[in-house]
Steps between C-alpha positions, in 0.01 A plus 500: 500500500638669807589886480879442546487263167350761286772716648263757643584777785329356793379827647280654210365418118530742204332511217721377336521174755144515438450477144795239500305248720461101341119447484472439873708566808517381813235665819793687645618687173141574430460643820780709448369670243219626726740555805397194683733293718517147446281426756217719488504354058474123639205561697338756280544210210327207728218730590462568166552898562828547314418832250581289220448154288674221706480122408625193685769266311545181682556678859640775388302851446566687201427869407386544145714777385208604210307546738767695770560740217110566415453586865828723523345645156858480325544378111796403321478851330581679841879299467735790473702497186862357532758792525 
């Protein structure tokens, strides 16, 4: 899932983006949340340094987004109630 197809501002993540994650995201989303470039994610990912559960699927790397949230120490009681 790319950032664009979940329809996601490019530039920064809520909390609300946040708790509205699928189970995992790509590097560069996950990154995101911790104000990494896309770059600096990859490599932190291969060297196994990213700040966060990441997993390979087929060639792809994948950000558990349980695991983004744990670190980011948000819940899905922290959503803000609808207005």
């Amino acid at each position: 899932m790319t950032t664009q197809a979940a329809g996601l501002d490019t530039a920064t993540l809520t909390t609300a983006d946040l708790l509205s994650l699928p189970p995992t995201v790509d590097v560069e989303t996950g990154g995101r949340a911790f104000g990494l470039g896309r770059t600096t994610a990859y490599r932190l990912a291969r060297e196994g340094q990213f700040p966060c559960k990441v997993i390979r699927v087929g060639g792809a790397w994948k950000v558990v987004t349980a695991d983004l949230r744990r670190v980011l120490a948000l819940s899905e009681a922290e959503e803000a109630p609808a207005c």
